[in-house]
mmCIF file of the N, C-alpha and C atoms, coordinates in Angstrom:
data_MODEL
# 
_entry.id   MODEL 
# 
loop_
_atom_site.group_PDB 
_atom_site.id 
_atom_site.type_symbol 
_atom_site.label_atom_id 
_atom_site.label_alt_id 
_atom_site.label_comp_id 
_atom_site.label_asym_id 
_atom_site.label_entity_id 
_atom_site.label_seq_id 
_atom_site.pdbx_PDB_ins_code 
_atom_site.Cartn_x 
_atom_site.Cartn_y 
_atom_site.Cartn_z 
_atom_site.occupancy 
_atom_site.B_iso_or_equiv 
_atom_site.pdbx_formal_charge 
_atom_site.auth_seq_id 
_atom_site.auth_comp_id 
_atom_site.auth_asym_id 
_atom_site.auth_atom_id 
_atom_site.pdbx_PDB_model_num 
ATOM 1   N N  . UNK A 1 1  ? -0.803 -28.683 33.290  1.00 0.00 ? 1  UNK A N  1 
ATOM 2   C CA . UNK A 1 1  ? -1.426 -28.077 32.150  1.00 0.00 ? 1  UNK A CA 1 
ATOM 3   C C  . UNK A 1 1  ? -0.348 -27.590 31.194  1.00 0.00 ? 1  UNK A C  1 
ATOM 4   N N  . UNK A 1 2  ? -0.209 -28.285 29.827  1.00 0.00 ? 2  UNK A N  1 
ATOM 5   C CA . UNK A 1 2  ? 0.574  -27.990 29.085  1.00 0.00 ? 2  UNK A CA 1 
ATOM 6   C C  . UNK A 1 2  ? -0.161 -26.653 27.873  1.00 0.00 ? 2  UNK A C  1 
ATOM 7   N N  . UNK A 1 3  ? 0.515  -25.792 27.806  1.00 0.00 ? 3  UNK A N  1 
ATOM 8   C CA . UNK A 1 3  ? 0.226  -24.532 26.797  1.00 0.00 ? 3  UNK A CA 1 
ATOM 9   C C  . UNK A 1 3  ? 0.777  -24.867 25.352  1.00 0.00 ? 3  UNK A C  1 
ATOM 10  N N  . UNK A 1 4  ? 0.005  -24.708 24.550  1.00 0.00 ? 4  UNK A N  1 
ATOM 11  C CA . UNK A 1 4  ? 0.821  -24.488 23.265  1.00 0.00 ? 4  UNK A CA 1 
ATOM 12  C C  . UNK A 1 4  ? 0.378  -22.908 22.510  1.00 0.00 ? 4  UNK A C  1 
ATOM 13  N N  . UNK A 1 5  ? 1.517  -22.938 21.935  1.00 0.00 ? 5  UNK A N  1 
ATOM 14  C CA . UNK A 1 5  ? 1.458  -21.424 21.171  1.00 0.00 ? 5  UNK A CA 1 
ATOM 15  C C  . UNK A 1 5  ? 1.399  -22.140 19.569  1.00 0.00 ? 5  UNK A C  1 
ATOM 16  N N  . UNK A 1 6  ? 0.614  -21.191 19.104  1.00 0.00 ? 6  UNK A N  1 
ATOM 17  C CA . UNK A 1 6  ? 0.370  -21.675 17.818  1.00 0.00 ? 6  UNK A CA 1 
ATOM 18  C C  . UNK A 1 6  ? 0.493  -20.124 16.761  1.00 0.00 ? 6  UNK A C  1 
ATOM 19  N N  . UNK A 1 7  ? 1.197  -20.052 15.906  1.00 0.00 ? 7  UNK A N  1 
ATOM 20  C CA . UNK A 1 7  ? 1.071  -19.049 14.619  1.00 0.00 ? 7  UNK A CA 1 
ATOM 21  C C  . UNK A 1 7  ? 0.057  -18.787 14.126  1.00 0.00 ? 7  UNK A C  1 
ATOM 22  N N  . UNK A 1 8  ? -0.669 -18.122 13.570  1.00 0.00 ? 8  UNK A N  1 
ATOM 23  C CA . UNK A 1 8  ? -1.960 -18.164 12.742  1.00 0.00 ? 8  UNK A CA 1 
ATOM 24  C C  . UNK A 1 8  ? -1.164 -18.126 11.259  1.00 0.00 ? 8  UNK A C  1 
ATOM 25  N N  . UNK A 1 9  ? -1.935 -18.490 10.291  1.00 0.00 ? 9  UNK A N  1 
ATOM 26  C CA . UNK A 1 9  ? -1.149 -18.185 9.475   1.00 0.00 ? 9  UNK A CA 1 
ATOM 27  C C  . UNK A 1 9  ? -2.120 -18.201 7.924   1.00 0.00 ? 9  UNK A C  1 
ATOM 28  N N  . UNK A 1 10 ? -1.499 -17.794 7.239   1.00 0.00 ? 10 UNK A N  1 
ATOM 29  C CA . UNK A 1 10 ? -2.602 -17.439 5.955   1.00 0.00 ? 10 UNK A CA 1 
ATOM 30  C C  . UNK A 1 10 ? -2.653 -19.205 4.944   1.00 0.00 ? 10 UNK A C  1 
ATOM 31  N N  . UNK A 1 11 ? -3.960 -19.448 4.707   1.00 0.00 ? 11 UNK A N  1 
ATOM 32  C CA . UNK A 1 11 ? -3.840 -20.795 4.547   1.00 0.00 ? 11 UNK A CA 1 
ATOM 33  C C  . UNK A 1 11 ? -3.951 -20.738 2.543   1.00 0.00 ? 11 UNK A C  1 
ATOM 34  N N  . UNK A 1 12 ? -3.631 -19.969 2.119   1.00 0.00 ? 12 UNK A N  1 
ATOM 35  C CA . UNK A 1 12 ? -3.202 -19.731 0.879   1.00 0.00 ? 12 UNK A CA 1 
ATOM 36  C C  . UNK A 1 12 ? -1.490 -20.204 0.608   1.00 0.00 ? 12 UNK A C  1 
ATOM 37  N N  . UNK A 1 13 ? -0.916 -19.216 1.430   1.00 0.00 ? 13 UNK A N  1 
ATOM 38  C CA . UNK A 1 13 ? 0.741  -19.638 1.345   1.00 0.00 ? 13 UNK A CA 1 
ATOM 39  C C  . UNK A 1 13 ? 1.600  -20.312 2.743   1.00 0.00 ? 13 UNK A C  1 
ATOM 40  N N  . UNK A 1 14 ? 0.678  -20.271 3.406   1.00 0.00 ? 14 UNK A N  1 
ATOM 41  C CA . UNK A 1 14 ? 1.122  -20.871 4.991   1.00 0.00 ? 14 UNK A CA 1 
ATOM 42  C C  . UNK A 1 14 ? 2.107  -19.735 5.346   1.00 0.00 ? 14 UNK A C  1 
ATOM 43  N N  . UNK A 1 15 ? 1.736  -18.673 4.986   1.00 0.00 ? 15 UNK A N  1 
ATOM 44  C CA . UNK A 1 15 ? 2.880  -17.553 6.073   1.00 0.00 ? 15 UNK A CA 1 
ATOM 45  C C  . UNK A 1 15 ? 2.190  -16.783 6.903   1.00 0.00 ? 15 UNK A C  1 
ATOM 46  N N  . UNK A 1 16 ? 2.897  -16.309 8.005   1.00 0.00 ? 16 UNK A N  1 
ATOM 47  C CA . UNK A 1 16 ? 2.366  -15.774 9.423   1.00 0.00 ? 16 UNK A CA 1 
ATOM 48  C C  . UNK A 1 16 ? 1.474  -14.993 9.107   1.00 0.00 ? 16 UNK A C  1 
ATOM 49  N N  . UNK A 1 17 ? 0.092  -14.836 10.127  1.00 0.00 ? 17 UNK A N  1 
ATOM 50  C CA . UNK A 1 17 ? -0.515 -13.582 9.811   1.00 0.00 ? 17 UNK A CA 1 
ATOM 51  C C  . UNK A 1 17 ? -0.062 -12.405 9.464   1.00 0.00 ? 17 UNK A C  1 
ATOM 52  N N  . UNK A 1 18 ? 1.008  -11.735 10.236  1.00 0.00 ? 18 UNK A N  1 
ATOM 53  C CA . UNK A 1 18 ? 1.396  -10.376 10.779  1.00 0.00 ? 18 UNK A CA 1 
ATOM 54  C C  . UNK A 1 18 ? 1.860  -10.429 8.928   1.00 0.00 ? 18 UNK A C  1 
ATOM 55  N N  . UNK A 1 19 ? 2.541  -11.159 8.003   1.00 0.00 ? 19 UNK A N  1 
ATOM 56  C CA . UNK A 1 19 ? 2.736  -10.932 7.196   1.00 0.00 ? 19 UNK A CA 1 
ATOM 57  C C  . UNK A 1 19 ? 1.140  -10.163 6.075   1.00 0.00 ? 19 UNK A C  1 
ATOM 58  N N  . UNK A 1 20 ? 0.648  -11.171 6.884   1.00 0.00 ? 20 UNK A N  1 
ATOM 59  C CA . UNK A 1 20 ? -0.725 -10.677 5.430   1.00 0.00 ? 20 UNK A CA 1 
ATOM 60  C C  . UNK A 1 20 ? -1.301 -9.337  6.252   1.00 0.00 ? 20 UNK A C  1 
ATOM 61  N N  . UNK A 1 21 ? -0.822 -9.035  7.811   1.00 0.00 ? 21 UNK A N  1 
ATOM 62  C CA . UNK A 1 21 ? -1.660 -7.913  7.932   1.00 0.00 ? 21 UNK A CA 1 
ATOM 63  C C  . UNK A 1 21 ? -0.916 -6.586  7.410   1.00 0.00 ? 21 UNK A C  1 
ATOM 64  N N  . UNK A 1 22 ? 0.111  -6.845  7.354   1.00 0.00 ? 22 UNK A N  1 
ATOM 65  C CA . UNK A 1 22 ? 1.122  -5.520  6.851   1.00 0.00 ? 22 UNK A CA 1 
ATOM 66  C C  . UNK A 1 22 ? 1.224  -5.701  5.569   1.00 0.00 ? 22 UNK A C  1 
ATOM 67  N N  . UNK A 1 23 ? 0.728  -6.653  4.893   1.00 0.00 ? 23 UNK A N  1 
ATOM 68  C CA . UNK A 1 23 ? 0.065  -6.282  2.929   1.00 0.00 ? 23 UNK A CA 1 
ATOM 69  C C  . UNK A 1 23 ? -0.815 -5.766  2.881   1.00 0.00 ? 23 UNK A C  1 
ATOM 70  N N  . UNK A 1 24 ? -1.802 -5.727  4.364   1.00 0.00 ? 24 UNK A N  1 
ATOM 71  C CA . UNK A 1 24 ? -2.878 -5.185  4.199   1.00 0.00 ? 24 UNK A CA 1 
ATOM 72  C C  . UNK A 1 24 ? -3.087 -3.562  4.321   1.00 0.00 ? 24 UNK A C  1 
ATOM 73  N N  . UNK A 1 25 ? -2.280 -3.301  5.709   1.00 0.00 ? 25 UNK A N  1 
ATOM 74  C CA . UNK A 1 25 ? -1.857 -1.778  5.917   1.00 0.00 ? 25 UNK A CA 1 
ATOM 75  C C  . UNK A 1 25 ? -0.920 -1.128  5.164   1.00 0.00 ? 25 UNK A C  1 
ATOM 76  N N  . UNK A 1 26 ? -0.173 -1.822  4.172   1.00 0.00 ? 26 UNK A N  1 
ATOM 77  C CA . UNK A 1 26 ? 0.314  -0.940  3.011   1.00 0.00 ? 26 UNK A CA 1 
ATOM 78  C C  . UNK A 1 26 ? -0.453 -0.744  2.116   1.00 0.00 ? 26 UNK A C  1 
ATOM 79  N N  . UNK A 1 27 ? -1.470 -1.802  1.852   1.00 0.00 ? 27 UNK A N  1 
ATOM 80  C CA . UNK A 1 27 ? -2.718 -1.269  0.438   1.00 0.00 ? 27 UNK A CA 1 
ATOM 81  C C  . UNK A 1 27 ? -3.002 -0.306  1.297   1.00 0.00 ? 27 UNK A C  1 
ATOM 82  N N  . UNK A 1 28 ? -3.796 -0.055  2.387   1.00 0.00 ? 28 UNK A N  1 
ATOM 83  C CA . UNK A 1 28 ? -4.608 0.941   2.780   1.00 0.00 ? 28 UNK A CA 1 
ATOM 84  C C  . UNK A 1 28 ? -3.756 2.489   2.854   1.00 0.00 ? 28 UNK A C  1 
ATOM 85  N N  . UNK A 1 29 ? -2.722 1.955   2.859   1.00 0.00 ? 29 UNK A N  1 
ATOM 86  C CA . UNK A 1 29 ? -1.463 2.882   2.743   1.00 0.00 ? 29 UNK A CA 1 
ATOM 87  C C  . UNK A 1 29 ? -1.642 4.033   1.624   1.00 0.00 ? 29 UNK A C  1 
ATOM 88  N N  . UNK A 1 30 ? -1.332 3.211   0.816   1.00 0.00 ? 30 UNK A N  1 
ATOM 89  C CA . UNK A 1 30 ? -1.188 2.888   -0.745  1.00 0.00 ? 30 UNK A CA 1 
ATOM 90  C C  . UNK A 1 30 ? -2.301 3.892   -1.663  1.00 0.00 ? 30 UNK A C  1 
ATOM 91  N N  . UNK A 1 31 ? -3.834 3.235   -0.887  1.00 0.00 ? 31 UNK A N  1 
ATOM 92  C CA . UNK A 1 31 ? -5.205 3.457   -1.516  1.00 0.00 ? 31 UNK A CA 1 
ATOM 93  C C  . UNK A 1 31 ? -5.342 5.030   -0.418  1.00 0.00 ? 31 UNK A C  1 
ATOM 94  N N  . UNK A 1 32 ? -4.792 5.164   0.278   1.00 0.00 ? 32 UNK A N  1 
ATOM 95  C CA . UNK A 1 32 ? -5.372 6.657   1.158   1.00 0.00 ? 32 UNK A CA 1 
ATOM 96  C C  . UNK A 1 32 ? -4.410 7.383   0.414   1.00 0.00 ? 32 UNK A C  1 
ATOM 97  N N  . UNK A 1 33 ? -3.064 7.541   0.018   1.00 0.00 ? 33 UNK A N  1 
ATOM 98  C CA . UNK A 1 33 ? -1.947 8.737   -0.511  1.00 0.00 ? 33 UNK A CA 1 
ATOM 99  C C  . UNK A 1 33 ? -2.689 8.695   -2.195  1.00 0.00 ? 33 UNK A C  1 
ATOM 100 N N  . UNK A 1 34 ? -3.067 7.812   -2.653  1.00 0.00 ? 34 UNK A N  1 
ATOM 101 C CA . UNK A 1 34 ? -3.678 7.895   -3.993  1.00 0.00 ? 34 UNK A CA 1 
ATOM 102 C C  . UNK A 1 34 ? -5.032 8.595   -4.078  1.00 0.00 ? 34 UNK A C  1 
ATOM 103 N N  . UNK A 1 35 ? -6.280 8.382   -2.831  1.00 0.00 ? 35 UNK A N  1 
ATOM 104 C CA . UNK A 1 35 ? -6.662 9.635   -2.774  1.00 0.00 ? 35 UNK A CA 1 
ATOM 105 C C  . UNK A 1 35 ? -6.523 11.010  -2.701  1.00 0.00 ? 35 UNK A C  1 
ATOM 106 N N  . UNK A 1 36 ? -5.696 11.223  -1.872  1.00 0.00 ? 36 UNK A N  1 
ATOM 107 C CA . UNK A 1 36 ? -4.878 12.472  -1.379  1.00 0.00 ? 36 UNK A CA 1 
ATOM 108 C C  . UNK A 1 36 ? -4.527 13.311  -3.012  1.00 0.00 ? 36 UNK A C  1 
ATOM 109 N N  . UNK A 1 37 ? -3.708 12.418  -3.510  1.00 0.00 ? 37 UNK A N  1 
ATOM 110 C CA . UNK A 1 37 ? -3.352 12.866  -5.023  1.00 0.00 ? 37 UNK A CA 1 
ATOM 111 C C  . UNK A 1 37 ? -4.414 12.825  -5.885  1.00 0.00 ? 37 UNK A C  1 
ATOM 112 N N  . UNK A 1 38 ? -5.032 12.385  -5.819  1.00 0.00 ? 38 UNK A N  1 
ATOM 113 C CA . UNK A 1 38 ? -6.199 11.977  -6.867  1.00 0.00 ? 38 UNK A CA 1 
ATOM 114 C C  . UNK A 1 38 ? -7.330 13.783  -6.542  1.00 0.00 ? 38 UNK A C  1 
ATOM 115 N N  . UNK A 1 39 ? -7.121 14.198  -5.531  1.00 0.00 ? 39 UNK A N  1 
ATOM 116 C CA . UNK A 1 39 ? -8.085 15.218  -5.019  1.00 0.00 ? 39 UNK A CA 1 
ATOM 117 C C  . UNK A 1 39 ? -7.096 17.074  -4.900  1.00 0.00 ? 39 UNK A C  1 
ATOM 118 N N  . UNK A 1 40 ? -5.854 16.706  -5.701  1.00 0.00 ? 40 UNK A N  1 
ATOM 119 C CA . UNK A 1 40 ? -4.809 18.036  -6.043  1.00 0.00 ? 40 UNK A CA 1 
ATOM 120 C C  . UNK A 1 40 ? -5.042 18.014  -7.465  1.00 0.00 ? 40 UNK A C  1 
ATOM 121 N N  . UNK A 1 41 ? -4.849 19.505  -7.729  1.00 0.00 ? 41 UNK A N  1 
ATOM 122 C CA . UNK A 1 41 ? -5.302 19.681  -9.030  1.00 0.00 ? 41 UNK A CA 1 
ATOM 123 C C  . UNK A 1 41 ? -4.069 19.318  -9.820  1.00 0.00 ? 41 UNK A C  1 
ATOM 124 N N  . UNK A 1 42 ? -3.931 19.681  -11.043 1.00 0.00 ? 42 UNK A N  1 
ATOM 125 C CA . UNK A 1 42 ? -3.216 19.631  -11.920 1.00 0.00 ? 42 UNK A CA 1 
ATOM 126 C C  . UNK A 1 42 ? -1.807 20.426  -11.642 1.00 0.00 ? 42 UNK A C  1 
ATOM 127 N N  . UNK A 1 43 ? -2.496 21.844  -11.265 1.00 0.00 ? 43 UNK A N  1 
ATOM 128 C CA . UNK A 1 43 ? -0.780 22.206  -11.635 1.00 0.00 ? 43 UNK A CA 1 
ATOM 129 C C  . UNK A 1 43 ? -0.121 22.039  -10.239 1.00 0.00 ? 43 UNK A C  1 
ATOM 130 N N  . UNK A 1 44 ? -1.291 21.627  -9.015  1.00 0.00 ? 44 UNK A N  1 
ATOM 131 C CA . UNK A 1 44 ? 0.024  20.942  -7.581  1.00 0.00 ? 44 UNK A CA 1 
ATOM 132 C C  . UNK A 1 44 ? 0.772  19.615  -8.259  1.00 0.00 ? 44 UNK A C  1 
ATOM 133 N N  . UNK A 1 45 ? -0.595 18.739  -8.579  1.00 0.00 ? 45 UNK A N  1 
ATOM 134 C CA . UNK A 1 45 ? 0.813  17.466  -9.407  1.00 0.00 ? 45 UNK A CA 1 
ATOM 135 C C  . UNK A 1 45 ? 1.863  17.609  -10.342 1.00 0.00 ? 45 UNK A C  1 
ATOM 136 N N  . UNK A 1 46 ? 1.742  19.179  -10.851 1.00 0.00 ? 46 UNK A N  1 
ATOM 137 C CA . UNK A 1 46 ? 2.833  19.340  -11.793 1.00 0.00 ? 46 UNK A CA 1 
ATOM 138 C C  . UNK A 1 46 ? 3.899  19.564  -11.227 1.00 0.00 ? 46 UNK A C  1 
ATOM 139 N N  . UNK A 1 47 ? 3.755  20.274  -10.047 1.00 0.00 ? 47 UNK A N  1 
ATOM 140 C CA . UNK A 1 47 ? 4.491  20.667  -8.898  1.00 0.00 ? 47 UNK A CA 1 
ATOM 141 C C  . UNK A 1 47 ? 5.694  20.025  -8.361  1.00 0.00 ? 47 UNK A C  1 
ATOM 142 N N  . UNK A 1 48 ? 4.578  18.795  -7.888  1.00 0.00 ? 48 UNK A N  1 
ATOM 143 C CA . UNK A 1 48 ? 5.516  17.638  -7.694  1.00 0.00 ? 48 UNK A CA 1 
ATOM 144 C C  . UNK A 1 48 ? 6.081  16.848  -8.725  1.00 0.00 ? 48 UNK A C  1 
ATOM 145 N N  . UNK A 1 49 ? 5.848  17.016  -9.510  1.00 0.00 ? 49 UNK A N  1 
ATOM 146 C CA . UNK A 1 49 ? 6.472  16.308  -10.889 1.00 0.00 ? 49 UNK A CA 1 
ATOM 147 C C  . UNK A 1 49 ? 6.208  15.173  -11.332 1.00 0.00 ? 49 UNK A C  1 
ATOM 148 N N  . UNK A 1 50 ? 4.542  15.322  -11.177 1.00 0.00 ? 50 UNK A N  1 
ATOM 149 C CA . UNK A 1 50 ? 3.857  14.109  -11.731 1.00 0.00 ? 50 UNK A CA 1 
ATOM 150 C C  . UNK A 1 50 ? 2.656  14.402  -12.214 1.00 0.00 ? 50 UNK A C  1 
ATOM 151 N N  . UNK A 1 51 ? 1.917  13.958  -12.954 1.00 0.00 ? 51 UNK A N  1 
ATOM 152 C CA . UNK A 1 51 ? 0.496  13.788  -13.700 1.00 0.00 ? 51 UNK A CA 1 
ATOM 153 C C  . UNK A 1 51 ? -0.151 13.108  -13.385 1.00 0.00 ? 51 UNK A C  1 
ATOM 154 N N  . UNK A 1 52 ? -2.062 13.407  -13.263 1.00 0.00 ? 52 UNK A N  1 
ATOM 155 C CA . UNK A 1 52 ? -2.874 12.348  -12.828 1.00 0.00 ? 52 UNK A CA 1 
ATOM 156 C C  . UNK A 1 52 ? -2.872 11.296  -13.219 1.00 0.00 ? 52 UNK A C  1 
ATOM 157 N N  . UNK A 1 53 ? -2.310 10.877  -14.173 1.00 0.00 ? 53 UNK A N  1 
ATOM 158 C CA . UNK A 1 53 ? -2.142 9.578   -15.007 1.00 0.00 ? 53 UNK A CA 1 
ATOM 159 C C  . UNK A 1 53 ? -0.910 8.855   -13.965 1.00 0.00 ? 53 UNK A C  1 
ATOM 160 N N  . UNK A 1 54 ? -0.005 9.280   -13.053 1.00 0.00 ? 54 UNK A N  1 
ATOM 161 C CA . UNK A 1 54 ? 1.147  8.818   -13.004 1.00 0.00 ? 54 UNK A CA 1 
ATOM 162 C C  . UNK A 1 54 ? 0.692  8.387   -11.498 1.00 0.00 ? 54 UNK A C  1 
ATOM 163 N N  . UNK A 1 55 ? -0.590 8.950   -11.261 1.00 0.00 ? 55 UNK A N  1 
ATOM 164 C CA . UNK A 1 55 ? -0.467 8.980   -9.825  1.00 0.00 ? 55 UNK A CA 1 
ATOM 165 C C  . UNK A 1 55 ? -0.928 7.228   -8.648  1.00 0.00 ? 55 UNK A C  1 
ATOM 166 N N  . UNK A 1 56 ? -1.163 6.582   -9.513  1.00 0.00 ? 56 UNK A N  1 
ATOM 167 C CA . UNK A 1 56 ? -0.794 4.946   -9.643  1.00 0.00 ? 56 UNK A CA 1 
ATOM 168 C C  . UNK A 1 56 ? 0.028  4.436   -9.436  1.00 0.00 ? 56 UNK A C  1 
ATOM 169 N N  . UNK A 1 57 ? 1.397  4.888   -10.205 1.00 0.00 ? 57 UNK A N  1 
ATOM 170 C CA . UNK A 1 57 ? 2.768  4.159   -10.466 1.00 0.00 ? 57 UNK A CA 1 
ATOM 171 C C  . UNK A 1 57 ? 3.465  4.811   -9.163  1.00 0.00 ? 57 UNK A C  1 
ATOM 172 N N  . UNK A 1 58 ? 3.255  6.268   -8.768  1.00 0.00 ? 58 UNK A N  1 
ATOM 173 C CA . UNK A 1 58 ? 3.967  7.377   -7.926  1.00 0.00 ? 58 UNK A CA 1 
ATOM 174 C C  . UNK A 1 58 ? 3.727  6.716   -6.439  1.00 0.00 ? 58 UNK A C  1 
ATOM 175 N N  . UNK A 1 59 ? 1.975  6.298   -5.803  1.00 0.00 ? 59 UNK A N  1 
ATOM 176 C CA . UNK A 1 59 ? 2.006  5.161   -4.577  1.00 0.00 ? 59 UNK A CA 1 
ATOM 177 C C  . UNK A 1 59 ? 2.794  3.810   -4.512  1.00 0.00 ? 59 UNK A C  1 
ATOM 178 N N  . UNK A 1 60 ? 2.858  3.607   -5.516  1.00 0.00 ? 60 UNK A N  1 
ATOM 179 C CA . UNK A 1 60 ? 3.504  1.969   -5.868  1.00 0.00 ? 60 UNK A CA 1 
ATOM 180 C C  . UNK A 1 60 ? 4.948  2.435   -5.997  1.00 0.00 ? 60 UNK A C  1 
ATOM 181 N N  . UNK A 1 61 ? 5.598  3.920   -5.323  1.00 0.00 ? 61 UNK A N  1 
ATOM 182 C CA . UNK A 1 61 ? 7.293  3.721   -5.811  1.00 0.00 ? 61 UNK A CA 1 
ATOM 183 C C  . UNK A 1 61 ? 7.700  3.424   -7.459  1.00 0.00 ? 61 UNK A C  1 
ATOM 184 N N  . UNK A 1 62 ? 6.514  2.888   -8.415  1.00 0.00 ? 62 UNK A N  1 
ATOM 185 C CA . UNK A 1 62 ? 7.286  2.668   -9.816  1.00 0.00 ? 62 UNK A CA 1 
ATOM 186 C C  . UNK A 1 62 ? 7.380  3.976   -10.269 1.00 0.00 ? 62 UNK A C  1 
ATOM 187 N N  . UNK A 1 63 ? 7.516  5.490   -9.847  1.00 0.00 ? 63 UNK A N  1 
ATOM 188 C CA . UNK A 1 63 ? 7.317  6.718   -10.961 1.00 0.00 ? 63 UNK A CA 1 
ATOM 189 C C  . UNK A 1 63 ? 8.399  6.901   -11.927 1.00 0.00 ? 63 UNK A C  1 
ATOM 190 N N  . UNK A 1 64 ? 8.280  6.684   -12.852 1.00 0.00 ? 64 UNK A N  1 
ATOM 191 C CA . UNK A 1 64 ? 9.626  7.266   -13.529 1.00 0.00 ? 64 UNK A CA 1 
ATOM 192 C C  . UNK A 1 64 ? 9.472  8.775   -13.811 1.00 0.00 ? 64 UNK A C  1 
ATOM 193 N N  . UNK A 1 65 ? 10.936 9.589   -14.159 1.00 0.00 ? 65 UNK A N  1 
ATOM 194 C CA . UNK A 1 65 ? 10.873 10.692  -14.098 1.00 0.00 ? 65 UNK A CA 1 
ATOM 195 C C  . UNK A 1 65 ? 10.961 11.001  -15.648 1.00 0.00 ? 65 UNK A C  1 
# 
């Protein structure tokens, strides 16, 4: 009895699952800390040195200061 191992893989770009599942657990990442912020008022985000407007760019690492 011969075994084969096989990859799963995403049939959009042909790359490994584990890749598309850890795009997936960083959105969810991503989309839970943007609640978190989304539910502090104003002057905690001022706090941290950001605005509800910023709080988009601030999950995504783009914040500028």
């Amino acid at each position: 009895m011969t075994t084969t191992t096989r990859t799963l893989t995403s049939k959009s770009r042909g790359l490994p699952a584990s890749w598309l599942i850890g795009k997936c657990l960083a959105w969810y990442d991503r989309r839970a800390a943007a609640r978190t912020l989304s539910r502090f008022d104003n002057r905690m985000l001022k706090d941290i040195g950001i605005t509800r407007s910023d709080i988009s760019a601030a999950v995504r690492g783009r914040h500028r200061d």
